[in-house]
C-alpha positions in Angstrom: 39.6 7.4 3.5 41.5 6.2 0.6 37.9 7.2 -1.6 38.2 10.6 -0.3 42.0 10.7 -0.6 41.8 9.5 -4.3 39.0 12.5 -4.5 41.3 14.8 -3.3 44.2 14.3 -5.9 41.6 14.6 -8.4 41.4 17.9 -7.1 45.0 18.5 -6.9 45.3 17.8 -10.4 42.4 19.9 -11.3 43.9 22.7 -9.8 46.7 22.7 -11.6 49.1 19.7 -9.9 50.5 22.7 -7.0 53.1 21.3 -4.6 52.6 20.4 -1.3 54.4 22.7 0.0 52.1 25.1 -2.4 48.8 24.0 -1.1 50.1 24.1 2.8 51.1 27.4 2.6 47.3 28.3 1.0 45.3 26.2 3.4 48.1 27.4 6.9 48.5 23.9 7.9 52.0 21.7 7.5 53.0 19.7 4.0 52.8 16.6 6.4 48.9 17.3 7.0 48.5 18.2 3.2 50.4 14.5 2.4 48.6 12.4 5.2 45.2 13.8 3.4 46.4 13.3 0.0 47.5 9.4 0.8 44.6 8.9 2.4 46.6 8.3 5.8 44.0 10.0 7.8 40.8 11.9 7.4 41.4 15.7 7.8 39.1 17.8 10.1 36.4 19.2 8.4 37.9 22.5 9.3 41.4 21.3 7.5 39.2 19.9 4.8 37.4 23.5 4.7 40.7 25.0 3.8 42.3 22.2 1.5 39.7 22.7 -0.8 39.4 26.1 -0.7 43.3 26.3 -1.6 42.8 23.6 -4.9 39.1 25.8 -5.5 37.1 23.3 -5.1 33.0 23.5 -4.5 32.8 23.7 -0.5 29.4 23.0 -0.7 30.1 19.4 -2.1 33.1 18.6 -0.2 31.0 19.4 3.0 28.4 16.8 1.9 31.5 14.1 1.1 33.7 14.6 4.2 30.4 14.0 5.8 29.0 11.0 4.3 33.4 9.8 4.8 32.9 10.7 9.1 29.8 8.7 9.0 31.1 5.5 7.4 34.1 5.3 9.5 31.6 5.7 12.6 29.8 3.4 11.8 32.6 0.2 10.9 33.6 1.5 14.7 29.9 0.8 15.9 29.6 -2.8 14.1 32.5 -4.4 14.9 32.2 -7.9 15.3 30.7 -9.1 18.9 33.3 -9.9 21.7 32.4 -12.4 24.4 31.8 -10.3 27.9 34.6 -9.1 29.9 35.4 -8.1 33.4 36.0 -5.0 34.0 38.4 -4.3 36.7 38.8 -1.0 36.4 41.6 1.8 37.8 39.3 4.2 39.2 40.2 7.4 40.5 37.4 9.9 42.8 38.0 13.4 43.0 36.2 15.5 45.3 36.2 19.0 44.5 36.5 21.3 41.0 40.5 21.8 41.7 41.5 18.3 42.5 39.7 17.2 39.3 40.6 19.9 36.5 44.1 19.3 37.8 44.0 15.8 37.2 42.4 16.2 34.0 45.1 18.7 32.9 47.8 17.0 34.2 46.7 13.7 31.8 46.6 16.2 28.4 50.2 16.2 28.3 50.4 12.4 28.1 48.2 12.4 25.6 49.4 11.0 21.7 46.7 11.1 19.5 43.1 12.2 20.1 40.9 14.5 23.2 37.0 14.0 22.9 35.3 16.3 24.9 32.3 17.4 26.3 30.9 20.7 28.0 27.4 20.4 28.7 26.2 23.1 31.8 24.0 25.7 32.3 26.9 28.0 32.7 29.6 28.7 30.4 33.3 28.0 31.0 34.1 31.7 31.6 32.5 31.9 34.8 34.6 29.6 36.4 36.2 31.5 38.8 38.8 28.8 40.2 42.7 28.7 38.5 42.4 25.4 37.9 39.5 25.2 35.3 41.0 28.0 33.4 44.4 26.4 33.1 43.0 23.0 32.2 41.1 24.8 29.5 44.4 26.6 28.4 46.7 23.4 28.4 43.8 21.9 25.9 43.9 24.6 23.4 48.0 24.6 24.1 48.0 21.0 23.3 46.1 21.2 20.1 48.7 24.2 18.9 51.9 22.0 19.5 50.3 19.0 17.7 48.5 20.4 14.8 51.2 18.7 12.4 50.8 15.7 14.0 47.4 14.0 12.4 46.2 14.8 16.1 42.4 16.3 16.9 40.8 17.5 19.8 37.2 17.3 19.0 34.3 19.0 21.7 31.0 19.1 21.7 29.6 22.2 23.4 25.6 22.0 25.0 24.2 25.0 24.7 21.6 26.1 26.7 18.5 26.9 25.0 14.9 28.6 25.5 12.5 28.3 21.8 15.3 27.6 20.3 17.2 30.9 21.5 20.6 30.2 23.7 21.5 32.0 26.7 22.9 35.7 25.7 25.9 35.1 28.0 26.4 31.4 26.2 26.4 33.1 23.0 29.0 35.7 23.9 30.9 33.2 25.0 31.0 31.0 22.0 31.8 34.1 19.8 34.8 34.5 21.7 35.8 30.8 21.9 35.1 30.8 17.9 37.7 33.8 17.4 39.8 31.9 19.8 40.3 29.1 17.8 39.9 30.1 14.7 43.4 29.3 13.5 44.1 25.8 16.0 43.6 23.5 13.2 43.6 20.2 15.4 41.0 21.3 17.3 37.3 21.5 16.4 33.9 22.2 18.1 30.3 21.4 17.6 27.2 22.6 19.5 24.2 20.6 20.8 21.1 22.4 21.5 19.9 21.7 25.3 17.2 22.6 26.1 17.5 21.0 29.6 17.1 23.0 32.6 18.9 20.8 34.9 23.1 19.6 35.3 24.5 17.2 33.1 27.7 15.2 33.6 30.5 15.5 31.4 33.0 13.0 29.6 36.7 13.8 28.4 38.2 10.3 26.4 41.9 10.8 26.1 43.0 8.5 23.6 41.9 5.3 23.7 43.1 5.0 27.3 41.1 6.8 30.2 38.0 8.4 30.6 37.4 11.7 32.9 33.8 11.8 33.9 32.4 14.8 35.7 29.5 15.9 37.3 28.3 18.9 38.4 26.3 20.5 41.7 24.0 22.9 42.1 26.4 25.9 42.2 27.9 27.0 39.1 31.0 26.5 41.1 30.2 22.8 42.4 31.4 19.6 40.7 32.9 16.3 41.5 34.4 13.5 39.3 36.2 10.5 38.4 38.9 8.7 36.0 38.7 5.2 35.2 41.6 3.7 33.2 41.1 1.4 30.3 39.7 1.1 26.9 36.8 -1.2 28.0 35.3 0.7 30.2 36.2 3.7 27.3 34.1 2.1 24.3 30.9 3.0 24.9 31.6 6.6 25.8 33.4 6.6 22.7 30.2 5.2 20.7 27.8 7.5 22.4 30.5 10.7 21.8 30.9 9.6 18.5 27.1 9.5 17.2 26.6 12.9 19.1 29.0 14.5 17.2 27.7 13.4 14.1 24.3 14.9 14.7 25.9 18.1 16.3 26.6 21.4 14.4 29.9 22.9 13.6 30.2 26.2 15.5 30.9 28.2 12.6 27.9 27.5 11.5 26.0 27.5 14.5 26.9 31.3 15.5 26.4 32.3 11.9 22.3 31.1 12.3 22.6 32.8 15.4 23.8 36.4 13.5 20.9 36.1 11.1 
């Protein structure tokens, strides 16, 4: 972080030396997220990344490559940490029956969140046909949460599994992703990368919420039909957190994604 940071200022100068309060104002995020990136504090989103550079003019094509090569590393020191001796796991786990009783649970647990939402939404359907209250307002109070904490150094980060036949997703997938794409367009915490699936059967699904407890779903038959689970704990966390983390690496941003798909 603090090579990329130093890159940055490089930049900065480059450009001309522009305040912070300058470069914020090009790139619509706060002076505290143009600082953190600046004093290598924090790695910015690629999509905050996207518009710092394109406020100092800077070659997105090379910074792409960078912040890239920057996300791996810092995977990677999280993957190889020295070995720990075993633990017991006695785990705070939580069953939940029915699509209601766990999207409320699972909205319910954004609020207390601090820092960081990893996400997953991997189903044959997409999450507009959800016809229950409950799924839409946990899928609100996420998008919510990433507006009221975009100054924050926060992130909600999702990867999306899209459904795919020859390497051609579902036509109501890809209507959906348009819209979530114009959705978020200006949520600068929040970020999303697609996996092509080409699985025709249900997967389950993982939310990490901090460091702290992990939401596991898994769904039926029906496109209405799921059940799930919470555990508390960063133990039983980490390896979610590995698997989430080398999956986004390989995934595509959706920009990109529905911008091959409109070619």
């Amino acid at each position: 972080m603090q090579r990329f940071a130093a890159e940055l200022r490089r930049l900065r100068i480059t450009a001309g030396d522009p305040q912070l309060k300058t470069i914020a104002a090009r790139a619509q995020c706060s002076q505290a997220t143009v600082s953190e990136a600046l004093n290598g504090h924090r790695l910015p989103s690629e999509t905050v990344t996207r518009r710092l550079v394109a406020a100092l003019d800077g070659d997105w094509v090379r910074w792409r490559e960078l912040w890239r090569v920057v996300r791996t590393e810092l995977d990677d020191l999280k993957h190889n940490r020295p070995e720990t001796p075993p633990r017991t796991l006695q785990a705070n786990m939580v069953c939940y029956p029915d699509p209601p009783a766990f999207y409320r649970a699972a909205a319910d647990r954004v609020h207390t969140t601090r820092h960081e939402l990893r996400l997953t939404y991997v189903r044959l359907h997409p999450p507009g046909q959800w016809l229950i209250p409950e799924a839409a307002t946990y899928y609100e109070t996420v998008l919510q949460w990433a507006r009221e904490h975009a100054g924050e150094s926060t992130s909600v980060r999702r990867i999306i599994g899209v459904p795919e036949r020859d390497g051609v997703p579902q036509p109501a997938y890809l209507a959906w992703l348009r819209e979530h794409q114009a959705e978020v367009r200006d949520v600068y915490a929040y970020e999303a990368r697609v996996m092509s699936w080409s699985t025709s059967c249900p997967w389950h699904n993982s939310g990490l919420y901090d460091d702290s407890v992990t939401f596991l779903s898994f769904s039926g038959a029906g496109r209405q039909q799921l059940t799930g689970l919470s555990v508390e704990g960063p133990v039983f966390l980490a390896p979610f957190a590995s698997v989430f983390d080398q999956a986004w690496g390989a995934s595509q941003p959706l920009d990109e994604y529905v911008a091959g798909q409109d070619r």
